[in-house]
DRENLO-526001 format. One record per atom (N, C-alpha, C, CB): residue in one letter; atom name; x, y, z. Coordinates in Angstrom, 1 decimal. Glycine has a CB too. Example, Ala and Ser with C-alpha at 12.3 -4.5 7.8 and 13.67 -1.06 7.14 Angstrom:
# DRENLO-526001
<site rest="A" atom="N" xx="13.2" yy="-5.7" zz="7.8"/>
<site rest="A" atom="CA" xx="12.3" yy="-4.5" zz="7.8"/>
<site rest="A" atom="C" xx="13.2" yy="-3.3" zz="7.8"/>
<site rest="A" atom="CB" xx="11.3" yy="-4.5" zz="9.0"/>
<site rest="S" atom="N" xx="12.8" yy="-2.2" zz="7.1"/>
<site rest="S" atom="CA" xx="13.7" yy="-1.1" zz="7.1"/>
<site rest="S" atom="C" xx="12.9" yy="0.0" zz="7.9"/>
<site rest="S" atom="CB" xx="14.1" yy="-0.6" zz="5.7"/>
***
This chain:
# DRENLO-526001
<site rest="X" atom="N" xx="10.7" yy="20.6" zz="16.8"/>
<site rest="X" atom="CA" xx="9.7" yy="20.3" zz="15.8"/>
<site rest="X" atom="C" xx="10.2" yy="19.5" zz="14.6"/>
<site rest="X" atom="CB" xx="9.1" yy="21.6" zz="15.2"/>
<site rest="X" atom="N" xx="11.8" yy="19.6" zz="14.4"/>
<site rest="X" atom="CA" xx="11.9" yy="19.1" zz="13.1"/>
<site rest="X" atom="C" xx="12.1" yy="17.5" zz="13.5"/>
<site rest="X" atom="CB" xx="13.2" yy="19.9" zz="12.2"/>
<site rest="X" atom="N" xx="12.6" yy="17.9" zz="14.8"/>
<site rest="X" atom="CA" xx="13.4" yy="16.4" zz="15.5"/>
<site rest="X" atom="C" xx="12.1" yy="15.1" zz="15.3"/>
<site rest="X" atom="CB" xx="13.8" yy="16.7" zz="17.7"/>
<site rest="X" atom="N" xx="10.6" yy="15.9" zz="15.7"/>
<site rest="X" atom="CA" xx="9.5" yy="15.0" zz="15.8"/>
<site rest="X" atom="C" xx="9.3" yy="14.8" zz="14.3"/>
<site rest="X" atom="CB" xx="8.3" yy="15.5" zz="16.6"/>
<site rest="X" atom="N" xx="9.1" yy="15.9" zz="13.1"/>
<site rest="X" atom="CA" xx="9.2" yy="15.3" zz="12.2"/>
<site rest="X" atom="C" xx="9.6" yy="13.8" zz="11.2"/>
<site rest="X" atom="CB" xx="9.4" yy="15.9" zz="12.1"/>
<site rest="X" atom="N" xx="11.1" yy="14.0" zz="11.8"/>
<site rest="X" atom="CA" xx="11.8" yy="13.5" zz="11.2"/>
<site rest="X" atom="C" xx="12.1" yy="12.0" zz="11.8"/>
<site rest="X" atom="CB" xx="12.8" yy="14.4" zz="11.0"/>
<site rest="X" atom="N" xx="11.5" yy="11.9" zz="13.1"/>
<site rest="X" atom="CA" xx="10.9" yy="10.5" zz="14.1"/>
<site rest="X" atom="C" xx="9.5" yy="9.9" zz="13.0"/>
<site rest="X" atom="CB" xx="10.2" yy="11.2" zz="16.2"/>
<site rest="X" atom="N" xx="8.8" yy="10.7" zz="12.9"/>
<site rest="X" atom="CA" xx="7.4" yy="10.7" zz="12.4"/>
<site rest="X" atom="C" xx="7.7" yy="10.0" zz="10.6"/>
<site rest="X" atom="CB" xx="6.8" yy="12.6" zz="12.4"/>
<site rest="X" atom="N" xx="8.6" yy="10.5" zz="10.0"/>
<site rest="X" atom="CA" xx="8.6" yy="10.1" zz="8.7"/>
<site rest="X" atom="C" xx="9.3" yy="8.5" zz="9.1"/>
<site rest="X" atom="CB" xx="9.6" yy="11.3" zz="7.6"/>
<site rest="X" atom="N" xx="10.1" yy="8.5" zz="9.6"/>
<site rest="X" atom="CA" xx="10.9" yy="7.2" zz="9.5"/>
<site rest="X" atom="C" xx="9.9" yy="6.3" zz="10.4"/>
<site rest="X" atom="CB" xx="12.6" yy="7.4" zz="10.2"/>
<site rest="X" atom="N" xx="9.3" yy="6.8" zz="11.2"/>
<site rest="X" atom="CA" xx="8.5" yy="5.5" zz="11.7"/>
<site rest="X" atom="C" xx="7.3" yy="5.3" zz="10.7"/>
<site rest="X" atom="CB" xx="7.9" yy="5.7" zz="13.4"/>
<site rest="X" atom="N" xx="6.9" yy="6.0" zz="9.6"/>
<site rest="X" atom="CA" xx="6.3" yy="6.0" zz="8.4"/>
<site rest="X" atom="C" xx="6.6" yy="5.2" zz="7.7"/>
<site rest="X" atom="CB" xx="6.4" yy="6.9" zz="7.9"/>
<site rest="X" atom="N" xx="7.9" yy="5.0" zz="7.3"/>
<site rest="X" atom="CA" xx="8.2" yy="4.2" zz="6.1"/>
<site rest="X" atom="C" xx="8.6" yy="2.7" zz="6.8"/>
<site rest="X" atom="CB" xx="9.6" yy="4.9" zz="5.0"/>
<site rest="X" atom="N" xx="8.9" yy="2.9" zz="8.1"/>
<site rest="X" atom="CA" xx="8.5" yy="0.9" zz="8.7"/>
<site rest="X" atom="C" xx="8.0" yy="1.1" zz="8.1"/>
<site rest="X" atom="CB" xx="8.0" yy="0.1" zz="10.0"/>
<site rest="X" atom="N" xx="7.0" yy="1.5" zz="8.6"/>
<site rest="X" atom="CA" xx="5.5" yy="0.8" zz="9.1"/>
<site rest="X" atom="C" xx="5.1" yy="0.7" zz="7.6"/>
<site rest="X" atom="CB" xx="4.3" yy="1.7" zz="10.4"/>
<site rest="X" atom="N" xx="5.5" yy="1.7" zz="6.5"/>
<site rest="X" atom="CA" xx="5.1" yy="1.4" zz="4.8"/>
<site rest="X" atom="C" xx="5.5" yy="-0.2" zz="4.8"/>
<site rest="X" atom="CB" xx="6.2" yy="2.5" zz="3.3"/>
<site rest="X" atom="N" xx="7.0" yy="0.0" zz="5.2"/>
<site rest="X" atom="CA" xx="7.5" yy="-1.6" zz="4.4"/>
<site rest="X" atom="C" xx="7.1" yy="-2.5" zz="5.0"/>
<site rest="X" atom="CB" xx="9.1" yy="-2.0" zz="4.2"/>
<site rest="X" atom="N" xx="6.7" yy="-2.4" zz="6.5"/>
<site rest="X" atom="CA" xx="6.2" yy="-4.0" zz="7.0"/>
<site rest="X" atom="C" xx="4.8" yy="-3.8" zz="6.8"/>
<site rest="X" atom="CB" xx="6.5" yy="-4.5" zz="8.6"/>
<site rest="X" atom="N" xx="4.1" yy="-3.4" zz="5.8"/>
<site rest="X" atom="CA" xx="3.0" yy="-3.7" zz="5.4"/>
<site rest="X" atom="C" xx="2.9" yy="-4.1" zz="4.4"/>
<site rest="X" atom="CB" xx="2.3" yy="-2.9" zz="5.5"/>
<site rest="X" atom="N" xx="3.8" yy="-3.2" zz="3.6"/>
<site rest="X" atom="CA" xx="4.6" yy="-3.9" zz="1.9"/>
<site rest="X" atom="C" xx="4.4" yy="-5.6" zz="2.2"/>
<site rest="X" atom="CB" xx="7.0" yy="-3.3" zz="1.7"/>
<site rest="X" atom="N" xx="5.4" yy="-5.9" zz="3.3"/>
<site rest="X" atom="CA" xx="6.3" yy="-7.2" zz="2.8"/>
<site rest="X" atom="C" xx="5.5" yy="-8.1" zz="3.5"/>
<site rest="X" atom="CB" xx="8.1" yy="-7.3" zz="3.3"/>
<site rest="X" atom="N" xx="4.2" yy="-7.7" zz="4.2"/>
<site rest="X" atom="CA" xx="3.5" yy="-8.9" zz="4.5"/>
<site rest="X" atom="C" xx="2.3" yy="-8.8" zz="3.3"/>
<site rest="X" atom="CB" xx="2.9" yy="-8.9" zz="6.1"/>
<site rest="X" atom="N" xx="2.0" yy="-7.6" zz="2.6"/>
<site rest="X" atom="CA" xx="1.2" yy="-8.0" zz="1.5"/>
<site rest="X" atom="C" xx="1.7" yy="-8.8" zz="0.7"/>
<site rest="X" atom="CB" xx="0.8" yy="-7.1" zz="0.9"/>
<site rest="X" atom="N" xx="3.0" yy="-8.4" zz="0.2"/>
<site rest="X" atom="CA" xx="4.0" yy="-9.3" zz="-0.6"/>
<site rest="X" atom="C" xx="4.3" yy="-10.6" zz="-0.7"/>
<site rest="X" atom="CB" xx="5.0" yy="-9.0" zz="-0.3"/>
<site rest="X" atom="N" xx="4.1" yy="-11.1" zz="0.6"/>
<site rest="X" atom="CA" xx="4.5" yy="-11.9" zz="0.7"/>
<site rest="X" atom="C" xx="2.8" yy="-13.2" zz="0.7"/>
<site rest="X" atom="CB" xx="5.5" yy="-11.7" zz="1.8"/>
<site rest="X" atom="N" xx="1.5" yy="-12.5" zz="1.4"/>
<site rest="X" atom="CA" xx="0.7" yy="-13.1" zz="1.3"/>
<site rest="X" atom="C" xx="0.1" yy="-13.6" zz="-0.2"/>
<site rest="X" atom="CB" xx="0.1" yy="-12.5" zz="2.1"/>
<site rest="X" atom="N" xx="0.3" yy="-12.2" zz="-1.2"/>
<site rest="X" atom="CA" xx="0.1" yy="-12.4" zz="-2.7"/>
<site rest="X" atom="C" xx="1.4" yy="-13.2" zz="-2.9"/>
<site rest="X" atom="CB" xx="-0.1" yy="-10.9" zz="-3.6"/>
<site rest="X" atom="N" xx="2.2" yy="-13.5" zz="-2.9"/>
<site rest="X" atom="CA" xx="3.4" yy="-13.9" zz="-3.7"/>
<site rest="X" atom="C" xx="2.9" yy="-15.5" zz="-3.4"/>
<site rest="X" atom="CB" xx="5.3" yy="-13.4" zz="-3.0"/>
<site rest="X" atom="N" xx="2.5" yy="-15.5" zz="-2.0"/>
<site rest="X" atom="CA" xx="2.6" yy="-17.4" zz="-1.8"/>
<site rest="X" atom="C" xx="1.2" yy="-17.9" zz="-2.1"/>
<site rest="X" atom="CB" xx="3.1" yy="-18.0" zz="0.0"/>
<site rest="X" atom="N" xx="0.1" yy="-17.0" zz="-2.3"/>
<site rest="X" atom="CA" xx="-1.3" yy="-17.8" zz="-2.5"/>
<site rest="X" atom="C" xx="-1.4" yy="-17.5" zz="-4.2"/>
<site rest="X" atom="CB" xx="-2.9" yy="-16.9" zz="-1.4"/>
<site rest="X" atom="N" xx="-1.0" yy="-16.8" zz="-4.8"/>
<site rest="X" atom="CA" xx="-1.5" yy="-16.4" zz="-6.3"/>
<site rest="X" atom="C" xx="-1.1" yy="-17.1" zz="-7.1"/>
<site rest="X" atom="CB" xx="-1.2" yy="-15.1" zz="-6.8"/>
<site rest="X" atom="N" xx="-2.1" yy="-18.2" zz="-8.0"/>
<site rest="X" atom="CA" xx="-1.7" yy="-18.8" zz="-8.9"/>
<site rest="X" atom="C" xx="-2.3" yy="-18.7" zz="-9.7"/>
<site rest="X" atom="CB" xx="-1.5" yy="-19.8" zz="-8.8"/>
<site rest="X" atom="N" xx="-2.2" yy="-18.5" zz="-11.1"/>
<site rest="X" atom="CA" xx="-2.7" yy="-17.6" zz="-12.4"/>
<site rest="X" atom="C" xx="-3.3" yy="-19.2" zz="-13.0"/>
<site rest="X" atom="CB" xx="-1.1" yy="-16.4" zz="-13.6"/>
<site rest="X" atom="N" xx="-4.5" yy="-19.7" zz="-12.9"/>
<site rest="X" atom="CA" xx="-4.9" yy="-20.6" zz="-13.4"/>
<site rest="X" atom="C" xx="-6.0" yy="-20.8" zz="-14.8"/>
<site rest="X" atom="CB" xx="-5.2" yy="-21.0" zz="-12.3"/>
<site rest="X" atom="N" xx="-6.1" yy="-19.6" zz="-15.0"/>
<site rest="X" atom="CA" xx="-6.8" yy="-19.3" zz="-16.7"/>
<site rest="X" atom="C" xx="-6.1" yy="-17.6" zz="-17.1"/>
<site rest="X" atom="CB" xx="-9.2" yy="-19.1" zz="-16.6"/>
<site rest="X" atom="N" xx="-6.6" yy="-17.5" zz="-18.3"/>
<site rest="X" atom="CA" xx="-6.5" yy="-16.3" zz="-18.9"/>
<site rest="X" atom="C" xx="-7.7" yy="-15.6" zz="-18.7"/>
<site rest="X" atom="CB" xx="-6.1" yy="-16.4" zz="-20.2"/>
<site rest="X" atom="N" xx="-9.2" yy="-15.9" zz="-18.1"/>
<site rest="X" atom="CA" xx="-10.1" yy="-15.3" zz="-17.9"/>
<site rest="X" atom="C" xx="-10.0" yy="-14.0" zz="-17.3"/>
<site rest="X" atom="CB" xx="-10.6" yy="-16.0" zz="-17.3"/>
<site rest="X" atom="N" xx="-10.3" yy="-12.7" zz="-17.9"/>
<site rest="X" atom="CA" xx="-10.2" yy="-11.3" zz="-17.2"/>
<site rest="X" atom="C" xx="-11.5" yy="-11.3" zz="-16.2"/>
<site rest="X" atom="CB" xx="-10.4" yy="-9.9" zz="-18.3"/>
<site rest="X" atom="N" xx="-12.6" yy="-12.0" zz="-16.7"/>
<site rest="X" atom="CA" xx="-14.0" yy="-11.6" zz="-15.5"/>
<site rest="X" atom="C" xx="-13.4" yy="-12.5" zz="-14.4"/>
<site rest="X" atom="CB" xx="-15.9" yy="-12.2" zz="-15.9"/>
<site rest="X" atom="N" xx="-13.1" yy="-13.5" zz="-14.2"/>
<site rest="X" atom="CA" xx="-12.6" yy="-14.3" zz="-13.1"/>
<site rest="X" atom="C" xx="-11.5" yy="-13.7" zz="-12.6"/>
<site rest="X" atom="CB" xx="-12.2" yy="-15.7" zz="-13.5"/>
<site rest="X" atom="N" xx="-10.6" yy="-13.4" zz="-12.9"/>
<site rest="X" atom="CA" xx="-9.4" yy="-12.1" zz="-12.3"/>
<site rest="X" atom="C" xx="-9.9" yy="-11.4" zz="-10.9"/>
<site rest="X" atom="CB" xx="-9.2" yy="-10.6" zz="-13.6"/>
<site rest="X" atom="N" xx="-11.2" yy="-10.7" zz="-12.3"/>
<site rest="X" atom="CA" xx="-11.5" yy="-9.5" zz="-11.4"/>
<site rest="X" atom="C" xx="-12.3" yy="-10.3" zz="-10.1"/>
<site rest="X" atom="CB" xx="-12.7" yy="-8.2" zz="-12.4"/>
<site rest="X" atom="N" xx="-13.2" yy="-11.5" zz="-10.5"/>
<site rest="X" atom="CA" xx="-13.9" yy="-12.2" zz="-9.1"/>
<site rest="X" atom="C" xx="-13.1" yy="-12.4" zz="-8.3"/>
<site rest="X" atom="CB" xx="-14.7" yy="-13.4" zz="-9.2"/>
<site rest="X" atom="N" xx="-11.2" yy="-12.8" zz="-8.5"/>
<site rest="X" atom="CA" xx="-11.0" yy="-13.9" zz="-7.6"/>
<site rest="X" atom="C" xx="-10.1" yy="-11.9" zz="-6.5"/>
<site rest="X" atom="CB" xx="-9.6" yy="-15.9" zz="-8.4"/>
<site rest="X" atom="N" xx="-10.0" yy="-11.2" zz="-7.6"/>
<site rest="X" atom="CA" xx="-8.9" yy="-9.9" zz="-7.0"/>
<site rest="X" atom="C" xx="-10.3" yy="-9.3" zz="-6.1"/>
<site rest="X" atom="CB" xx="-8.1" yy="-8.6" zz="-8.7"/>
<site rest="X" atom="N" xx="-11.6" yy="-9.0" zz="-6.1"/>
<site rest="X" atom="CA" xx="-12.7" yy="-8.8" zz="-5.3"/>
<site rest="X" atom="C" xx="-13.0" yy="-9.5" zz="-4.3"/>
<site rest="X" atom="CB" xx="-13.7" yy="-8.8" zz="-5.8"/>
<site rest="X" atom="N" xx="-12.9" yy="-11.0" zz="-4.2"/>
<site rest="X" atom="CA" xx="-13.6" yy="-12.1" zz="-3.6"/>
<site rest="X" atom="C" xx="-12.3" yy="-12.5" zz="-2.3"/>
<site rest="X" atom="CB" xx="-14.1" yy="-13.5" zz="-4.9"/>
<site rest="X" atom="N" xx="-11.4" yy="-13.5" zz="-3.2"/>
<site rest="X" atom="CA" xx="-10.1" yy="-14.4" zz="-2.5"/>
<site rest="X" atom="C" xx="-9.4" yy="-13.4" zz="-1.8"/>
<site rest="X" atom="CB" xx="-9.0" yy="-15.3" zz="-3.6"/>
<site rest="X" atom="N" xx="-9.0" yy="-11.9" zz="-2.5"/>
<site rest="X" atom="CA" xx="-8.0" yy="-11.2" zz="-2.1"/>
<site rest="X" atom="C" xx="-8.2" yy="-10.0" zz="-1.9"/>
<site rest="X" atom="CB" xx="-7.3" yy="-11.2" zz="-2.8"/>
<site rest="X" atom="N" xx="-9.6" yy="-9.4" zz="-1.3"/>
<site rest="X" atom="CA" xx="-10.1" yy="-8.0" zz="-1.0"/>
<site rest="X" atom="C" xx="-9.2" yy="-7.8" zz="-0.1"/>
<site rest="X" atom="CB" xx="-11.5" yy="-7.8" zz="-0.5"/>
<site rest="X" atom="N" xx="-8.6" yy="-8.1" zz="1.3"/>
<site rest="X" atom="CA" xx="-7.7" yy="-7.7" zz="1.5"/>
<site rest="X" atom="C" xx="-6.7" yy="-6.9" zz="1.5"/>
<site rest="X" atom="CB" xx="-7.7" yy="-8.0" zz="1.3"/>
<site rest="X" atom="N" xx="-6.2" yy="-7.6" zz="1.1"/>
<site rest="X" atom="CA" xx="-4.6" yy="-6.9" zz="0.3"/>
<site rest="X" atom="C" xx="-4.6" yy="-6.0" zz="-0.6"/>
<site rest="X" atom="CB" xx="-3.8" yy="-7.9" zz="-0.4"/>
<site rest="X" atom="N" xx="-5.9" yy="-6.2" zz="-1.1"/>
<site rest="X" atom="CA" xx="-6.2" yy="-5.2" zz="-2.1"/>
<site rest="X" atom="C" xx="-6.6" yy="-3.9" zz="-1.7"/>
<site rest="X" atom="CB" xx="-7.2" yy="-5.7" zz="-2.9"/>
<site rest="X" atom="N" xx="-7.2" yy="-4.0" zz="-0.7"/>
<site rest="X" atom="CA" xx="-7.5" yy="-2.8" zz="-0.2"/>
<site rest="X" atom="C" xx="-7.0" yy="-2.2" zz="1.0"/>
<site rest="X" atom="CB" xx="-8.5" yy="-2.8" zz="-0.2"/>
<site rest="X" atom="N" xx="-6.1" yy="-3.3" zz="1.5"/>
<site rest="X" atom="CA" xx="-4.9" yy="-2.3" zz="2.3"/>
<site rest="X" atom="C" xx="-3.6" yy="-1.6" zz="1.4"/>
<site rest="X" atom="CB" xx="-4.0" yy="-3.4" zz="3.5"/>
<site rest="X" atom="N" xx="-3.6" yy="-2.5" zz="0.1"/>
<site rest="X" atom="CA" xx="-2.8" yy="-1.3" zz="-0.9"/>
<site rest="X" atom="C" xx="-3.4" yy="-0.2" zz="-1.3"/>
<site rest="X" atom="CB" xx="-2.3" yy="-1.8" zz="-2.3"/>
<site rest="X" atom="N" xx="-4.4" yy="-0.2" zz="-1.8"/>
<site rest="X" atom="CA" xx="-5.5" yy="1.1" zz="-1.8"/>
<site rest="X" atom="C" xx="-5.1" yy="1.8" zz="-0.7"/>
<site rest="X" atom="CB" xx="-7.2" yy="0.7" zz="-1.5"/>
<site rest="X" atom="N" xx="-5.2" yy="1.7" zz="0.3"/>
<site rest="X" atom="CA" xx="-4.9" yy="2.7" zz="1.5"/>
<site rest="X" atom="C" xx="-3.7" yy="3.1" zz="1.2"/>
<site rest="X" atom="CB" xx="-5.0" yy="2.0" zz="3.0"/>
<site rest="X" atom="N" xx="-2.4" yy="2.2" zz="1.4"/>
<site rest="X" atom="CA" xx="-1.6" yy="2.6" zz="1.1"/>
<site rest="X" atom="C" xx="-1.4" yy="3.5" zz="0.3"/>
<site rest="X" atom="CB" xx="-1.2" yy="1.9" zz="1.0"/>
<site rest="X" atom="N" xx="-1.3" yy="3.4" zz="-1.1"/>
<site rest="X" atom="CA" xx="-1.9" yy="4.4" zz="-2.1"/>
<site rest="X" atom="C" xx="-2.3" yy="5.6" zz="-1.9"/>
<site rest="X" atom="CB" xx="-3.0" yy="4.0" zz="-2.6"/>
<site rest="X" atom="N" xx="-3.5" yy="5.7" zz="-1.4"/>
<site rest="X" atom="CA" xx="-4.2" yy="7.3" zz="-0.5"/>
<site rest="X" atom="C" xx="-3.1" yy="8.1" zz="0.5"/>
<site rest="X" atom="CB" xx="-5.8" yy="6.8" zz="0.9"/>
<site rest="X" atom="N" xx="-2.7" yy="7.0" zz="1.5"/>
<site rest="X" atom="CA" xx="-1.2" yy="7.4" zz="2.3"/>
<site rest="X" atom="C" xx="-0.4" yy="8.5" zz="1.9"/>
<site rest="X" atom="CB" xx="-0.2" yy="6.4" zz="2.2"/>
<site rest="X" atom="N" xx="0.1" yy="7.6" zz="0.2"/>
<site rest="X" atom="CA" xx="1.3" yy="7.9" zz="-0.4"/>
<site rest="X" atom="C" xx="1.3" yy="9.4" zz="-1.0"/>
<site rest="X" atom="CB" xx="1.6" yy="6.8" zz="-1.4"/>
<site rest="X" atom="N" xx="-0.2" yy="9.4" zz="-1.9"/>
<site rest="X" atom="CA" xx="-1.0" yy="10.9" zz="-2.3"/>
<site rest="X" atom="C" xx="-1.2" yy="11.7" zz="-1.1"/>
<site rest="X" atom="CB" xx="-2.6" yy="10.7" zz="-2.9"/>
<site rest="X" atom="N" xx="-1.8" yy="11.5" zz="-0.3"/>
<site rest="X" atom="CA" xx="-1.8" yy="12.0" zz="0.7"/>
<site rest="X" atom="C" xx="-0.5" yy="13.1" zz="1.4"/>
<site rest="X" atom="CB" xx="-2.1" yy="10.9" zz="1.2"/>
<site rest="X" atom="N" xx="0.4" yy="12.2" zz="1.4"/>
<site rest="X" atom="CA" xx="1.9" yy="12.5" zz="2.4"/>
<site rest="X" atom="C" xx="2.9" yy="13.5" zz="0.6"/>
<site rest="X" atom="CB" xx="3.2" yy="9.9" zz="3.1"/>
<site rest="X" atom="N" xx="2.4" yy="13.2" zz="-0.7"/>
<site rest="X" atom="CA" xx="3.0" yy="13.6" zz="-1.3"/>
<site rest="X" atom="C" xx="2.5" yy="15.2" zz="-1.2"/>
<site rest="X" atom="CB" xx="3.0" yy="13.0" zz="-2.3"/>
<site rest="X" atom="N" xx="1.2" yy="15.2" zz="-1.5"/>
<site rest="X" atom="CA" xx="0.8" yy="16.5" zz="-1.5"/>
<site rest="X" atom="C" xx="0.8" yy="18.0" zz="-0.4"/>
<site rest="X" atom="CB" xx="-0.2" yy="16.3" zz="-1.7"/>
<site rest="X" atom="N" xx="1.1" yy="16.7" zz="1.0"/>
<site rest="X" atom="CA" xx="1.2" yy="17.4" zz="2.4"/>
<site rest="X" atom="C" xx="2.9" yy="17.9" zz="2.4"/>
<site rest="X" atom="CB" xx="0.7" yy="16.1" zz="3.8"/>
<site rest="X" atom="N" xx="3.8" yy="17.1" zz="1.3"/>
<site rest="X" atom="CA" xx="5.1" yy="17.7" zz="1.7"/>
<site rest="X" atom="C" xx="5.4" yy="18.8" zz="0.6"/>
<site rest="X" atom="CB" xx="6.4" yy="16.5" zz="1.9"/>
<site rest="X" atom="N" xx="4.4" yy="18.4" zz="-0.5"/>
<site rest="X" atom="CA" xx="4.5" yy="19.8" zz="-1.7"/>
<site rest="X" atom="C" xx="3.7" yy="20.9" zz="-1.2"/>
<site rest="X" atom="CB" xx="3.8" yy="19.4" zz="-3.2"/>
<site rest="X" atom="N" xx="3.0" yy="20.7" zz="-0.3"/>
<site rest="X" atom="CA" xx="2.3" yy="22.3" zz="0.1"/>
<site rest="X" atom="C" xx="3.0" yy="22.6" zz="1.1"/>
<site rest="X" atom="CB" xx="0.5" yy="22.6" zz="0.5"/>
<site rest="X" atom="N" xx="4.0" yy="21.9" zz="2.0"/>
<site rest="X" atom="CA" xx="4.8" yy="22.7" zz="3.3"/>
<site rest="X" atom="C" xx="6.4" yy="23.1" zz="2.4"/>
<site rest="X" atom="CB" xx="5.2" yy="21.4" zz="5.0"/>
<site rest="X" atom="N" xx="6.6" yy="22.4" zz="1.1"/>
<site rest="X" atom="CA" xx="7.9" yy="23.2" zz="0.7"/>
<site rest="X" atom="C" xx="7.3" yy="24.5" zz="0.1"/>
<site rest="X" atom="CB" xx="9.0" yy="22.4" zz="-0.4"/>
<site rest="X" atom="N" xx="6.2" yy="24.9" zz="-0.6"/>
<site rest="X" atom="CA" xx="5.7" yy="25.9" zz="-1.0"/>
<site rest="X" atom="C" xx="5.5" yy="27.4" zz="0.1"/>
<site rest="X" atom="CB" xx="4.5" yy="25.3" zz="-1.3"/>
<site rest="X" atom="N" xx="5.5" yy="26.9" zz="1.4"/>
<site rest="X" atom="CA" xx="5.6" yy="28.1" zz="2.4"/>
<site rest="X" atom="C" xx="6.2" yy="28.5" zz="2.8"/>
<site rest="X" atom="CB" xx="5.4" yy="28.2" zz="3.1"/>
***
């Protein structure tokens, strides 16, 4: 049981970072900060880049998710 665990976490955090480094990399090479406008921000971070945006969101949920699932199994 622990053996599958411990397969299970590490093929976890790939698969975190090669999701990381292709978000990373898609924001790093398209994002160019062309006003100080905050409502345009928010249009271009909804519109150009829903995306990525919301596969970090997920990610995110994942991360809460996997934290709380390893704080209630050290609790038992």
């Amino acid at each position: 049981m622990r053996t599958l665990r411990n397969k299970l976490q590490k093929i976890a955090i790939i698969v975190f970072f090669i999701i990381f480094a292709v978000n990373f990399a898609f924001i790093r090479g398209s994002f160019i900060i062309r006003s100080q406008n905050i409502s345009r921000l928010g249009t271009e971070l909804f519109s150009t880049y829903i995306i990525p945006f919301e596969l970090l969101s997920l990610i995110l949920v994942a991360a809460i998710i996997g934290v709380m699932y390893i704080a209630w199994e050290e609790r038992r």
